[in-house]
SEDOLO-832180 format. One line per field, with one value per residue (C-alpha): residue in one letter; residue number from 1; x negated, y negated, z. Coordinates in pm, 1 decimal, always signed. Each point is the difference from the previous one (the first is absolute). Example, Ala and Ser with C-alpha at 12.3 -4.5 7.8 and 13.67 -1.06 7.14 Angstrom:
<pts>
residuo (A, S)
num (1, 2)
x (-1230.0, -137.0)
y (+450.0, -344.0)
z (+780.0, -66.0)
</pts>
This chain:
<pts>
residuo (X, X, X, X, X, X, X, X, X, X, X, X, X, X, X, X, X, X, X, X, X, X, X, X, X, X, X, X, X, X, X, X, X, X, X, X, X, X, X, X, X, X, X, X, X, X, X, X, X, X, X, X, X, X, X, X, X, X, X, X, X, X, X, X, X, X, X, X, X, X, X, X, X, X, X, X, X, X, X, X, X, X, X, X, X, X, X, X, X, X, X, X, X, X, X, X, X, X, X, X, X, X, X, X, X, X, X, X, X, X, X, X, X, X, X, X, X, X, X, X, X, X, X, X, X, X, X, X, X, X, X, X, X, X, X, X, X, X, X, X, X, X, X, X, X, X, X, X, X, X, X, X, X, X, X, X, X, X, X, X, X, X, X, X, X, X, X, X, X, X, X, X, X, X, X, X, X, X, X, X, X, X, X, X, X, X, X, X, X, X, X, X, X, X, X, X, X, X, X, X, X, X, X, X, X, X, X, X, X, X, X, X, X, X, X, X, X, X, X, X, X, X, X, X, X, X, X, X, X, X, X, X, X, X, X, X, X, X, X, X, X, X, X, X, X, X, X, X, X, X, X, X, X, X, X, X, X, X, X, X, X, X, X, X, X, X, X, X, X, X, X, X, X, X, X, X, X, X, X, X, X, X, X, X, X, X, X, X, X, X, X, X, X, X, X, X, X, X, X, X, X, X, X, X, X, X, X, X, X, X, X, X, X, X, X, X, X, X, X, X, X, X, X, X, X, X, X, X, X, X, X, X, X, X, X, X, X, X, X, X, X, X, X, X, X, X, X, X, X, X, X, X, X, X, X, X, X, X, X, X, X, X, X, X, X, X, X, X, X, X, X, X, X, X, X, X, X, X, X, X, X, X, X, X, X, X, X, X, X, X, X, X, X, X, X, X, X, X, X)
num (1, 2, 3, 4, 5, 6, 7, 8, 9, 10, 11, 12, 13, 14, 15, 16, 17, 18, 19, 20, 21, 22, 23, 24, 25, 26, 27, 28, 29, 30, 31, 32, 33, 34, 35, 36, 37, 38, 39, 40, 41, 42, 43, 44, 45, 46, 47, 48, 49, 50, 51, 52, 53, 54, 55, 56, 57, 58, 59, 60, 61, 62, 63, 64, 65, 66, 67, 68, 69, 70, 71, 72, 73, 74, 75, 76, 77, 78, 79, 80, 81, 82, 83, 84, 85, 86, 87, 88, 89, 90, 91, 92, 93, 94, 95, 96, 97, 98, 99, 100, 101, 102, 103, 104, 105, 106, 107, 108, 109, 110, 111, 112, 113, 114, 115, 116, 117, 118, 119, 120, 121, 122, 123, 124, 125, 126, 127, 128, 129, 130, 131, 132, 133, 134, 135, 136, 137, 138, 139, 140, 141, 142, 143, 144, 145, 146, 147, 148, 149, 150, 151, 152, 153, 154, 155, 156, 157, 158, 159, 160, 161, 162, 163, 164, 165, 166, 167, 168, 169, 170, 171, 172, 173, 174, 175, 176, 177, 178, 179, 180, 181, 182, 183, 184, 185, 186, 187, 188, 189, 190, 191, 192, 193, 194, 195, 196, 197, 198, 199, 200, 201, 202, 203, 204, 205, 206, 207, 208, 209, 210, 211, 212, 213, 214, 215, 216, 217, 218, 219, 220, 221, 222, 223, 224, 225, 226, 227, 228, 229, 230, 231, 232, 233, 234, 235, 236, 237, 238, 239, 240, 241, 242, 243, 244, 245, 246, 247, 248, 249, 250, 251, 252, 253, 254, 255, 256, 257, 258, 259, 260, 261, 262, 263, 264, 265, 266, 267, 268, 269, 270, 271, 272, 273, 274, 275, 276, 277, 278, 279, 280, 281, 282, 283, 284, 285, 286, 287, 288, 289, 290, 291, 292, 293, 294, 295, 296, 297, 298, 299, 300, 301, 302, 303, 304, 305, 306, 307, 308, 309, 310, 311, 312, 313, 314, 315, 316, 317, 318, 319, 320, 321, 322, 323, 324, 325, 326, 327, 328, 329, 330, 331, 332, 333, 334, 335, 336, 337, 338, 339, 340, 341, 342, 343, 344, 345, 346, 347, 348, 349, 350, 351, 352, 353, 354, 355, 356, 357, 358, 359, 360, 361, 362, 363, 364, 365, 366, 367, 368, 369, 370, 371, 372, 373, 374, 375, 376, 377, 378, 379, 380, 381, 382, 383, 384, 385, 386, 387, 388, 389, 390, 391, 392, 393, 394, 395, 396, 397, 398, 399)
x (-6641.4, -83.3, +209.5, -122.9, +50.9, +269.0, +213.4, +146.0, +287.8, +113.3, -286.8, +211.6, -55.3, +83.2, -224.9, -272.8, +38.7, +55.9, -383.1, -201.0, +185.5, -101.5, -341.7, +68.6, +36.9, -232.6, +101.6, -308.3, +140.8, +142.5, +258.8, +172.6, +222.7, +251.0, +174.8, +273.0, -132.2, -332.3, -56.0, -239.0, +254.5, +124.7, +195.6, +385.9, +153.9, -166.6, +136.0, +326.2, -191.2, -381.5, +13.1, +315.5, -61.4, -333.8, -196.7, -156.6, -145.4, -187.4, +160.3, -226.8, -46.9, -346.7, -233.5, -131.6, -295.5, +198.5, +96.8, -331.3, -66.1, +198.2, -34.2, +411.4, +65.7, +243.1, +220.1, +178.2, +261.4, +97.8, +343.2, +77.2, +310.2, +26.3, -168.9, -68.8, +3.7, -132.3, -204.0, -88.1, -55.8, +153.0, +60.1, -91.0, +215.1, -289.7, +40.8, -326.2, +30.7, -146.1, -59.3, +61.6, -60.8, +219.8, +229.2, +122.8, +263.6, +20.9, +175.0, +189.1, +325.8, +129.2, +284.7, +331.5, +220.7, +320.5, +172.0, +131.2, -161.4, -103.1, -361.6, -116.4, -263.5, -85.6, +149.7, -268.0, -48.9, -342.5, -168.9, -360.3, -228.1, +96.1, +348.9, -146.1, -223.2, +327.0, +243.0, -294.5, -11.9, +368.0, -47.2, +79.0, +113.1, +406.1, +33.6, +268.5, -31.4, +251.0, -115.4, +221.7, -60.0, -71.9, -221.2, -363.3, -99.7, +277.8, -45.2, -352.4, +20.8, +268.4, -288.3, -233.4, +176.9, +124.3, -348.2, -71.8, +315.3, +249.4, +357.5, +89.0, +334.4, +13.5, +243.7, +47.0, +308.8, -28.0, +137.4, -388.8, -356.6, -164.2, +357.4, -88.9, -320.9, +21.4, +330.5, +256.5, -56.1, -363.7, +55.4, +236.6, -330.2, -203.1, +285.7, -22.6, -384.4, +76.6, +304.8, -200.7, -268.9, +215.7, +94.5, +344.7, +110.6, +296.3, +83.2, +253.1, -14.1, -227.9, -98.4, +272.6, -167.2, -295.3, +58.0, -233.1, -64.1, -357.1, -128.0, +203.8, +208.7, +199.0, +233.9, +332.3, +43.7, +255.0, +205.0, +57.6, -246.4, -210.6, -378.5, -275.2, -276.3, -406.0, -115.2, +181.6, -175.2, +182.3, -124.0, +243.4, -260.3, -208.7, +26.3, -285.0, -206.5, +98.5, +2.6, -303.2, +63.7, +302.7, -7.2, -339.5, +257.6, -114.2, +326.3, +136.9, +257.0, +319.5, +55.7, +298.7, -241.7, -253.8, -203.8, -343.3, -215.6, +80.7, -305.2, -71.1, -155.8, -320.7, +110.4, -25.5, +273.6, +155.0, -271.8, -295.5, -253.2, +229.7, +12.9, +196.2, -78.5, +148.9, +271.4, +89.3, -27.0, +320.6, -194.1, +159.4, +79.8, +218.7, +291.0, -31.5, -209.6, -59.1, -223.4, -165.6, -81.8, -177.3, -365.7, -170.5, +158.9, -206.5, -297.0, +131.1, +120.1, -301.2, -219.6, +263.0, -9.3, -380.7, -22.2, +257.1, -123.7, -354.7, +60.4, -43.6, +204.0, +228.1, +5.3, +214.9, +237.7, +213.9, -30.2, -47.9, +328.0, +95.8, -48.7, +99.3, -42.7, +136.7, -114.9, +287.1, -117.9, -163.3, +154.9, -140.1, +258.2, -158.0, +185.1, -131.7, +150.5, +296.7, +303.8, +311.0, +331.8, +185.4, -198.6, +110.7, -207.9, -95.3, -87.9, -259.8, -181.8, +160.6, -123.1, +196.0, -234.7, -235.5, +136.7, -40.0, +200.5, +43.6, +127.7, +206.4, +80.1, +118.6, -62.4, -409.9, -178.2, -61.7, -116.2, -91.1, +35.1, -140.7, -32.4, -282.5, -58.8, -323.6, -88.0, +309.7, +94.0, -373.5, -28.5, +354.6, -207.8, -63.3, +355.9, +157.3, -237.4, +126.9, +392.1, +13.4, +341.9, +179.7, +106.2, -390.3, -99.3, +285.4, +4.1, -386.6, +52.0, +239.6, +329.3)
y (+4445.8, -262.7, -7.9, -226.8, +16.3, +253.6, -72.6, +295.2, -124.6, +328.5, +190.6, +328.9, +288.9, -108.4, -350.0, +244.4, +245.1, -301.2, -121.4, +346.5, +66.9, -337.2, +19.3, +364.2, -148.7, -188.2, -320.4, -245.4, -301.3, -177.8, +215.7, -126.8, +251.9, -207.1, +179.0, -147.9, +216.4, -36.3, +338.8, +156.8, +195.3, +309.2, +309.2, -42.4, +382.3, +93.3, -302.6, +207.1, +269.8, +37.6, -362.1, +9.0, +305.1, -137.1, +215.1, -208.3, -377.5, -65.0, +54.9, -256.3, +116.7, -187.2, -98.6, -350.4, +90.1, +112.7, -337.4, -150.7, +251.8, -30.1, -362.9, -39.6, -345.5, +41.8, -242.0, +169.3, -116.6, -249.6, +63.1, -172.8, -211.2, -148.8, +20.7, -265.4, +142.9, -306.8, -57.1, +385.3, -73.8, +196.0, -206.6, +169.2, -15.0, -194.3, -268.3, +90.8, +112.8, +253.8, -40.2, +266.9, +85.8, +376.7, +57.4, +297.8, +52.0, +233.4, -58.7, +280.6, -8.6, -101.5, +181.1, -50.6, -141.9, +6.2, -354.7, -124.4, +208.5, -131.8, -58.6, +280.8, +112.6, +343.1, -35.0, +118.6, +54.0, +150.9, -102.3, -183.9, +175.7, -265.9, +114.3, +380.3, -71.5, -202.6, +315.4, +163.1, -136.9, +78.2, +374.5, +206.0, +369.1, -57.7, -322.2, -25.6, -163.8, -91.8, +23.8, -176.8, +163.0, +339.5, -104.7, +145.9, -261.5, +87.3, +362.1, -11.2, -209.0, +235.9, +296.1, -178.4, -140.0, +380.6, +60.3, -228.6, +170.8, -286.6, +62.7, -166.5, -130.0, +17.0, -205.4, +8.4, -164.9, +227.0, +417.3, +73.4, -69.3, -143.8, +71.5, -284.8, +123.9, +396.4, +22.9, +156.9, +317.8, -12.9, -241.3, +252.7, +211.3, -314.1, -51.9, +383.9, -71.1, -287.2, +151.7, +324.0, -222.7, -146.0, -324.8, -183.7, -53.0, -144.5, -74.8, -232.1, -257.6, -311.2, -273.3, -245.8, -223.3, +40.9, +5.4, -171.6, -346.6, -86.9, +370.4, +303.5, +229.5, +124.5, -7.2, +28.9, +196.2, -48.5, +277.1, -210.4, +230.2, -147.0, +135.9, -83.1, -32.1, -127.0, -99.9, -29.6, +14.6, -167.7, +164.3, -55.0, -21.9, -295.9, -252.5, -176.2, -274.0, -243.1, -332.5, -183.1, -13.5, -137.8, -326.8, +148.2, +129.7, +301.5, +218.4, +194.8, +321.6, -107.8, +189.1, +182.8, +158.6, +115.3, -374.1, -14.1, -124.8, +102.5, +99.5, +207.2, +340.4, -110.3, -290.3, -296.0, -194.4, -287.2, -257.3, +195.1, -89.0, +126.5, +360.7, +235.3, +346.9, +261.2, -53.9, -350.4, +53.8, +94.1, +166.9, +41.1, +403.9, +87.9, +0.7, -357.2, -189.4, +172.6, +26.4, +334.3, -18.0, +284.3, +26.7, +175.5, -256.6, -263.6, +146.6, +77.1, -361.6, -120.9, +188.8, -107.2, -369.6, -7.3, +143.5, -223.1, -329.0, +80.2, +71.0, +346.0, +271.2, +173.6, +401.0, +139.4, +333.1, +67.8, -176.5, +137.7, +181.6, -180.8, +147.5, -109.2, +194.3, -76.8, +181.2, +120.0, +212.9, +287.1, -71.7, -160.3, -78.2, -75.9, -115.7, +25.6, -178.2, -276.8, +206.8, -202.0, +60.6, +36.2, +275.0, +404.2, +138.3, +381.7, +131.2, +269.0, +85.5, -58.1, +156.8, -190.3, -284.1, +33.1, -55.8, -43.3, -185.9, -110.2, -242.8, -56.2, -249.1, +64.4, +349.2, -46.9, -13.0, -336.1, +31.2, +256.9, -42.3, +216.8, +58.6, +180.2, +136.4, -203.4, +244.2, +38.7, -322.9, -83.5, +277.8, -147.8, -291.9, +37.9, +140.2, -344.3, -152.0, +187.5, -35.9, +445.1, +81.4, +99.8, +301.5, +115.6, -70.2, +145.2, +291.7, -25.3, -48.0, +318.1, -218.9)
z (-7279.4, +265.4, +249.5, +249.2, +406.5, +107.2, +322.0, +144.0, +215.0, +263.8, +164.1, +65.2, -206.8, -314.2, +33.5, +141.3, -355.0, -180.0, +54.0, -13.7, -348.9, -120.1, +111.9, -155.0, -346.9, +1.0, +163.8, +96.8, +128.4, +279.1, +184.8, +278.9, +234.9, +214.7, +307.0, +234.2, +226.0, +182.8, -32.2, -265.4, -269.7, +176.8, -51.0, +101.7, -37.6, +351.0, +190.9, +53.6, +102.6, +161.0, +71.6, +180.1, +200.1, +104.4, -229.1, -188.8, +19.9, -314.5, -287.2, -243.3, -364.8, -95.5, +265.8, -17.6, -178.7, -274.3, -99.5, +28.7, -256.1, -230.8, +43.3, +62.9, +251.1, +250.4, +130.0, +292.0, +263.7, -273.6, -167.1, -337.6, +12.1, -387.7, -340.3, -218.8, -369.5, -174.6, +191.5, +95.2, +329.2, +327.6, +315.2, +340.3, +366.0, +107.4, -292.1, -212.0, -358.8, -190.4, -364.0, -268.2, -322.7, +42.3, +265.2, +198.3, +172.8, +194.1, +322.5, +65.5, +212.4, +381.4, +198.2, -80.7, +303.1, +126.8, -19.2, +358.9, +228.7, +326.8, +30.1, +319.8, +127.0, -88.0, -372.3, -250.1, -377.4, -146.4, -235.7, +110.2, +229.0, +239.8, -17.0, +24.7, +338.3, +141.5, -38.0, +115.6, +342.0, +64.6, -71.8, +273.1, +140.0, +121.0, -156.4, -255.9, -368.6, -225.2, -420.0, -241.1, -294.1, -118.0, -290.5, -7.5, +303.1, +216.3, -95.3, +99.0, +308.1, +136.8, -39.6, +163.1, +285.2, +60.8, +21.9, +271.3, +169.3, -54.5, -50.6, -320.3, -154.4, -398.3, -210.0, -333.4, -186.2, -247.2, -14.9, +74.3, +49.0, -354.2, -152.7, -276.8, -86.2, +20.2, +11.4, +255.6, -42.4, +85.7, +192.3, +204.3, +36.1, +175.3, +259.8, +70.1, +93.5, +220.1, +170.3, +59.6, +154.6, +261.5, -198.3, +66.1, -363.6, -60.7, -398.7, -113.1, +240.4, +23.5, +257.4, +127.7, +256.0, +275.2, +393.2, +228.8, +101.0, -46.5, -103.7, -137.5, +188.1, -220.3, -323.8, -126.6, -321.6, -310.8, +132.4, +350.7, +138.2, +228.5, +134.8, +235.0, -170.4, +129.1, -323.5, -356.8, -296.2, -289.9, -321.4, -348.2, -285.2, -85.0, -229.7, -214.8, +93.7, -299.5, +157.4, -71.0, -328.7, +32.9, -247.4, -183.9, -314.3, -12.2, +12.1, +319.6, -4.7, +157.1, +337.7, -112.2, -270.6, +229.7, +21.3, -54.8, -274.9, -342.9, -223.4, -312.7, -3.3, +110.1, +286.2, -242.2, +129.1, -228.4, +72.5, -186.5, +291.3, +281.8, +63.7, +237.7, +193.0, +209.0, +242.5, -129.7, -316.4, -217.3, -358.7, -313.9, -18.8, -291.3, +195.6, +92.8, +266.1, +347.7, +289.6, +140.0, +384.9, -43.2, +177.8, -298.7, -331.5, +170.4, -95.6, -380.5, -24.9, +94.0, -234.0, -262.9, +64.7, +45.6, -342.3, -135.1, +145.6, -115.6, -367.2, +32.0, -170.4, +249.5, -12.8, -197.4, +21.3, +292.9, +299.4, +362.2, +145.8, +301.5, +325.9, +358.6, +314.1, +324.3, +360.3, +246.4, +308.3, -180.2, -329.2, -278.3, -283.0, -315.6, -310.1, -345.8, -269.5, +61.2, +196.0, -17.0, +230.8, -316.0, -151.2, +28.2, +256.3, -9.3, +394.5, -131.9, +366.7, +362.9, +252.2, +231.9, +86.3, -304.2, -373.9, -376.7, -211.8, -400.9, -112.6, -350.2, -210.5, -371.9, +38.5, +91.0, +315.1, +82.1, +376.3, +261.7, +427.9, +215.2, +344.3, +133.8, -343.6, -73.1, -315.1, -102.4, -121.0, -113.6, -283.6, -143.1, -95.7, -347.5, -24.2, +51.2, -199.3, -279.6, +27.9, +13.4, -35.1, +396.3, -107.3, -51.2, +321.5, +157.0, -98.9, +81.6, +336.1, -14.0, +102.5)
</pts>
């Protein structure tokens, strides 16, 4: 099959997997990796963490060399604004188009903000290194932070700003941490790890309005609360990076249904020389089209696609089971599978701060969360895959 010159639009983690799998299959001509950015692709997960805390500087996937390589051009610092589908071109901030005979899209998401808040100094989301090295510099032992949001960022900054002996405020709308994505009950078990770690978590209650005049100095909460506060971190999920194909026809979730860019199974989206991957991308799963933010599908929608655009016949029999992991103090929680908040959960271990837990759904296991547990939840994997009935792995587990 001749496909032509590639253009690879997103050089995160899914761009990055994108080009080694089709190199991988075979792939052997022009390949062009474009990045916003003006970093080479890097690894996001420890921005939160060892980047944060001052740990950790370089967190680069491929050197440089590896691209000369694999004979992949880059075209960094230069974000794509538009796509031309007849004329398969992609138009660049900087005003220079690309021409393309496949395209990729794979630009992943930005923060989510809060409509009508006053623009201070001080007031930070993460998502770019950039924004990781400017919450960075405003770490410090005594000073106070405020986190909006007790998803997996806020969850994570809050451990690592304990570490650097900050006192930290938590807020989370919701009855819990991660409430709508492991559910309140194990969510219930992450508030007991931040609470026993000195956190301020308050549930229930969001973010009103900032107090400060030209930098932060403090909040007032939904409850008429209001705190003092150094530094707020605003972090309430993400939403894709969809625009520059706004006008291309090539068709776009609505934001009430999660956004993104609808596809098939393999990230054909409906122009058949426009493809989509990871975060952005919102693939047909029998249940209808979603997206999976998950570090690991990147990398098995990648291979997928790859195979896909080159002709190639994709594996068949089960695919992967989807894992996610997510480090808090000295806690990792690891999910196998895809938990939901509506599911039955079975607490099999707690020990107090570390846990098991499995998850049902029609009477099988669909998903196991542990904390701590690392082995645990790994040799369940090939349970899940196989839909075992709950009751068999309960009484397993001696529950």
């Amino acid at each position: 099959m001749s496909v032509g010159r590639v253009v690879v639009v997103g050089a995160g983690l899914a761009g990055l997997r994108t080009a080694e799998e089709l190199r991988r299959a075979g792939f052997d001509g022009e390949l062009t990796l474009i990045g916003a950015e003006p970093h080479l692709p890097y690894d996001r997960p420890p921005l939160s963490k060892e980047v944060v805390r001052g740990e950790r500087d370089d967190v680069t996937l491929k050197p440089a060399e590896f691209f000369e390589e694999q004979r992949i051009e880059l075209r960094l610092g230069a974000a794509a604004t538009g796509v031309d589908t007849g004329a398969r071109t992609v138009t660049l901030a900087d005003g220079s188009t690309v021409d393309y005979d496949h395209l990729v899209v794979a630009t992943g998401l930005v923060p989510r903000r809060i409509p009508g808040l006053a623009e201070l100094g001080g007031v930070h989301v993460l998502r770019s290194f950039e924004d990781a090295m400017a919450l960075r510099s405003e770490l410090a032992a005594d000073r106070t932070a405020l986190i909006v949001g007790a998803g997996f960022i806020g969850c994570e900054l809050a451990a690592s700003m304990r570490a650097r002996g900050m006192n930290v405020i938590l807020i989370e709308p919701q009855p819990t941490p991660l409430a709508s994505v492991l559910g309140e009950r194990i969510g219930g078990l992450v508030a007991r790890l931040h609470r026993e770690e000195g956190v301020d978590l308050r549930t229930g209650v969001g973010l009103t309005s900032l107090l400060g005049e030209d930098r932060v100095t403090g909040a007032v909460l939904s409850d008429g609360t209001e705190v003092a506060a150094d530094l707020v971190v605003i972090g309430i999920g993400s939403v894709p990076v969809t625009e520059l194909l706004d006008g291309s026809g090539v068709q776009v979730a609505e934001p009430r249904a999660g956004g993104g860019v609808l596809a098939d199974e393999c990230g054909r989206t409906s122009d058949p020389n426009v493809w989509a991957v990871g975060d952005v991308a919102a693939w047909r799963h029998p249940e209808g089209h979603r997206r999976v933010e998950h570090w690991t599908s990147a990398g098995d929608q990648a291979k997928a696609l790859a195979l896909a655009l080159v002709g190639a016949d994709a594996p068949t029999g089960p695919g992967q089971v989807p894992y996610f992991w997510s480090d808090q103090y000295d806690i990792k929680i690891q999910a196998l599978g895809e938990p939901s908040a509506t599911d039955t959960v079975h607490l099999v271990r707690d020990d107090g701060r570390k846990f098991l837990a499995y998850y049902e759904r029609d009477g099988v296991l669909v998903a196991v969360v542990g904390g701590g547990l690392a082995g645990a939840v790994m040799k369940t994997r090939a349970k899940i895959a196989s839909g075992v009935p709950i009751t068999e792995v309960i009484e397993a587990a001696g529950v």
